[in-house]
C-alpha positions, -999 to +999 in steps of 0.1 A: -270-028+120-272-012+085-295+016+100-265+034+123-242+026+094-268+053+072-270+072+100-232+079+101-228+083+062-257+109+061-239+125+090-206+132+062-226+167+049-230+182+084-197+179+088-189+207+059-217+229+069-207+261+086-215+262+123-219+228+128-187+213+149-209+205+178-238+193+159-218+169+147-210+160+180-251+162+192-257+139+164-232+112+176-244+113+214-281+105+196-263+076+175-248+061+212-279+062+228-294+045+202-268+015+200-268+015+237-303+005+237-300-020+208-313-057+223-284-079+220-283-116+225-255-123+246-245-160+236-248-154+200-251-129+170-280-112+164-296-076+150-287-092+117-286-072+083-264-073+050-236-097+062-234-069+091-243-084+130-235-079+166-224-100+193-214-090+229-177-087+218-186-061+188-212-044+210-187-032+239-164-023+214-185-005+188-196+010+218-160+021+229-154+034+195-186+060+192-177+071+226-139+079+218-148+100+189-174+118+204-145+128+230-123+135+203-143+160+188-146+176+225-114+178+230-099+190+196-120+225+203-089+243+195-091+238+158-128+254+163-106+283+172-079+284+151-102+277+122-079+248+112-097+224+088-119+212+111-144+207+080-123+182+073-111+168+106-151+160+113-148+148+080-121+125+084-134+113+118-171+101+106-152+079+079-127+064+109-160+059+128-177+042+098-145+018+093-137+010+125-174+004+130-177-018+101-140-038+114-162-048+144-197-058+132-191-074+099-191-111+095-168-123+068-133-132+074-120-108+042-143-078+046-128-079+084-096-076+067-101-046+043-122-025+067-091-037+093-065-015+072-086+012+059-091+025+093-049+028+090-056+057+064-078+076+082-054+075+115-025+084+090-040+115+078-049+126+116-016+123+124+004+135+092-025+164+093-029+176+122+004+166+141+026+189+155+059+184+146+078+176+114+090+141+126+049+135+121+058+126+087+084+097+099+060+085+122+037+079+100+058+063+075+067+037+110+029+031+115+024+022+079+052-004+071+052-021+105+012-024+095+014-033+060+047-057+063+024-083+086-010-080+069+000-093+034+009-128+053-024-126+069-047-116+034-029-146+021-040-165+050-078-156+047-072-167+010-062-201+020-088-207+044-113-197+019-099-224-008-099-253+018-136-246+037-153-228+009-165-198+030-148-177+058-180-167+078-168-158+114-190-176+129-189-208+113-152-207+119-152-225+153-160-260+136-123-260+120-095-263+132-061-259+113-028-272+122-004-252+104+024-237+116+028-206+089-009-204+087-009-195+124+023-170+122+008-156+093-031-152+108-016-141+146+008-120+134-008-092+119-028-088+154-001-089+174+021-058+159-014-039+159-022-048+197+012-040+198+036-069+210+071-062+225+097-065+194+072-050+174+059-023+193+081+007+185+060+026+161+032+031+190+055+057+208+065+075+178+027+079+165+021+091+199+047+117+204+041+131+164-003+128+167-025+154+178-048+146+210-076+131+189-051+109+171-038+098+205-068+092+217-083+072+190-045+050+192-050+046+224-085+041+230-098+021+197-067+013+172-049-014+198-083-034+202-081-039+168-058-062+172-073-080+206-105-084+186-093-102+155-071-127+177-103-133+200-120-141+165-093-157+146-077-184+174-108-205+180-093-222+142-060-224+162-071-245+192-048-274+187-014-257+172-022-228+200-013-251+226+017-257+216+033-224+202+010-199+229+039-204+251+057-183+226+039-154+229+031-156+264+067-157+275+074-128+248+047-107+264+053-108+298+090-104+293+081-073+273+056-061+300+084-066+325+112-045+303+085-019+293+076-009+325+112-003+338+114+020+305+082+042+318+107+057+344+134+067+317+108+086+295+110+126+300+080+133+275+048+127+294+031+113+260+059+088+256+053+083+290+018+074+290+021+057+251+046+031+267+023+020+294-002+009+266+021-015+255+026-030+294-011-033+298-016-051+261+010-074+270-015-086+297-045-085+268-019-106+250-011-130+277-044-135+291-060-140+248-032-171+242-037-189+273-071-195+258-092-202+287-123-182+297-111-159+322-080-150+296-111-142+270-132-122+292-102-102+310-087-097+278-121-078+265-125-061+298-090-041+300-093-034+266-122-016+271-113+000+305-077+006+289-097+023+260-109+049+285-084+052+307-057+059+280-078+085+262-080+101+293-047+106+301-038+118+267-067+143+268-046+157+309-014+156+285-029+179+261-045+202+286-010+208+297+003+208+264-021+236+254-011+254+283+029+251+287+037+244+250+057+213+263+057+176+269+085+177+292+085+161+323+111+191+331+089+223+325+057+209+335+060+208+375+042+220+403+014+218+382-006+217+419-002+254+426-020+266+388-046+241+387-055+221+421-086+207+405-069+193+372-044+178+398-073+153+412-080+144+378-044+135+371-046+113+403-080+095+391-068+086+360-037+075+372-054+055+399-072+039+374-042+035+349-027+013+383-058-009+385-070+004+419-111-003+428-130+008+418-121+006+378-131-018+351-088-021+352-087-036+384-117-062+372-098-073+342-061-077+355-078-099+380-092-120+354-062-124+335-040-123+368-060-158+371-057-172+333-020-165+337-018-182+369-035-212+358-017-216+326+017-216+349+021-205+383+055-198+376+042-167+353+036-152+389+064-137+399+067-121+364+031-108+372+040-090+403+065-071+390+046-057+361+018-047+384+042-037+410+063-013+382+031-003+367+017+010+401+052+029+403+053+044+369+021+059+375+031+070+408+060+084+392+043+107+367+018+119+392+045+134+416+066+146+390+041+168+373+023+180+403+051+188+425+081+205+427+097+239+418+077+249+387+092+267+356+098+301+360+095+308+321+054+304+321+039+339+319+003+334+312-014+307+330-056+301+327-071+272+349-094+243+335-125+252+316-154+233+321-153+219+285-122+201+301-136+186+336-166+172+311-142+154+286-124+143+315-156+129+337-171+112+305-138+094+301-139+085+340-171+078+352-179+050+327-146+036+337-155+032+371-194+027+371-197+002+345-183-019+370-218-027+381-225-041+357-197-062+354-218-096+353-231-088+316-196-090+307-187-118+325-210-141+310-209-129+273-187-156+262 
């Protein structure tokens, strides 16, 4: 594992070099390939080096995260252009890649921690940076305190688990078991207002509205699994307490789901839009994770993964809109149909997959969780279908609004897609719906 690590820190220079935004990029494609053909052991860790190791739960999601920036730097093209610190930007998105890749492959509880949060600076700085309006400054000022309040409770908890088992190896973790209640809030917590949970889920929107695409992106696609990874690692302590205060969050989330996906059809910005119906489908990641059964586990890791994709892809149609219109605006961007046809198929396959609809990776895990939910309670059902019923509507009702209709008379230049765009669009699609193929390595990885 330490060898892509050195690979990504030697990568830092290139990214000052003149000439060299796509290298950059190059450079990262050779890095994937080379992690995609790393032999993992599905059942347990393995490629172990320096406290650093893999399992299938990292791999996916290293994966996820090489892939995201790689997009990123595709799809920010425009500060090429401009000439707007994109030294920097690359800069700033090697060290994101470095923390968020040492978040998922490192072994010890407190290391986990500190690499957790520093990948919080790194997002600040994209969005305070490169944002696009003044409120930027607000949002991030939202992102940080909602972060920080929870994940002082939670440093404190690691501390406490270290004093009473003597070590606070991941691994080792699933011979314990603690049966504290403040312990748990304090451990669970911190997760759930990064994943985010309904109550605490507000400053998701606003870091939306205020990033730039690539911070978006890397909200969307990477940041919210954060959370869904440390409570797939953290609740195996909280077997015997889980069953008794799960209910809690459960309820919570599916309520949330329910109230969040009525609020999709009030939303007039198309980002707000889109940043809303990440917090429906992690209400389902956070459902199916504290049922604690094995479907909830393995659904759980595949929508955050197929939500990864899927997200990042409709924020990267938003900004090819943006970038045309000036405007996030449900209001001026209509009949989008009569200047670019093509782009309008996109918009429908990435909403199709956004619904769940064969044959995505979505459709594959809201089944699974459809089923942890369902045996958990069957009464959780009827809360079920109207999430999935609201979230099929949503999606519906963003697709018509922006491709049909009268379209604003005040546009006076218009190009059409470039193919720079249909790539970054097709690389965010087809793994979506191919790697369902291959669905049985997931399946069984737990």
């Amino acid at each position: 594992m330490m060898k892509f690590l050195m690979m990504m820190i030697f990568m830092i220079p290139l990214c000052f070099k003149k000439k060299m935004f796509w290298m950059v990029q190059m450079m990262l494609f050779l890095l994937m390939y080379f992690f995609m053909n790393l032999m993992i052991n599905i059942m347990f860790y393995s490629n172990m080096s320096y406290m650093y190791s893999c399992d299938m739960l990292s791999y996916g999601l290293i994966l996820l995260s090489i892939w995201i920036i790689i997009l990123m730097i595709m799809a920010s093209e425009s500060l090429l252009k401009m000439n707007f610190y994109y030294e920097f930007f690359l800069f700033n998105l090697i060290m994101l890649l470095i923390m968020l890749y040492m978040t998922f492959s490192v072994m010890n509880l407190f290391l986990f921690y500190l690499f957790f949060e520093s990948s919080l600076i790194f997002t600040l700085l994209l969005i305070i940076g490169w944002g696009y309006q003044p409120e930027r400054i607000q949002a991030g000022i939202y992102i940080l305190f909602y972060t920080l309040f929870v994940s002082l409770p939670l440093l404190l908890g690691i501390f406490y688990i270290y004093m009473k088992m003597n070590f606070i190896m991941i691994y080792f973790m699933k011979f314990f078991s603690f049966n504290f209640y403040l312990l748990y809030f304090s451990m669970v917590m911190a997760f759930l207002v990064k994943m985010p949970m309904y109550f605490v889920h507000l400053w998701l929107p606003k870091a939306h509205v205020e990033a730039p695409v690539s911070g978006s992106m890397i909200l969307a696609g990477v940041m919210l699994k954060l959370g869904g990874y440390g409570m797939l690692r953290v609740l195996i302590m909280f077997q015997k307490i889980g069953f008794k205060l799960n209910i809690i969050f459960i309820i919570i989330s599916l309520m949330g789901g329910f109230y969040v996906s009525l609020q999709c059809f009030c939303q007039v910005d198309i980002k707000s839009l889109i940043a809303y119906s990440s917090v429906v489908h992690m209400s389902f990641v956070i459902g199916g994770i504290m049922t604690m059964n094995y479907w909830g586990f393995i659904g759980a890791y595949i929508l955050m993964i197929s939500h990864g994709l899927c997200s990042s892809g409709m924020f990267c149609l938003a900004n090819i809109n943006y970038e045309r219109l000036y405007s996030r605006s449900l209001y001026i961007n209509k009949g989008m149909m009569s200047f670019m046809p093509s782009m309008s198929l996109w918009w429908f396959l990435m909403l199709s997959s956004n619904m769940a609809a064969p044959p995505s990776l979505n459709l594959m895990g809201e089944i699974s969780l459809i089923n942890s939910m369902m045996s958990w309670c069957w009464l959780s059902m009827f809360l079920l279908m109207l999430v999935l019923f609201f979230s099929v509507g949503y999606s519906l009702y963003l697709y018509s609004f922006i491709q049909h209709g009268k379209f604003y008379l005040g546009i006076y230049s218009f190009y059409m897609g470039v193919s720079r765009e249909y790539l970054l669009l097709m690389l965010h699609w087809l793994p979506l719906n191919i790697l369902i193929l291959k669905i049985d390595y997931i399946m069984i990885w737990f």
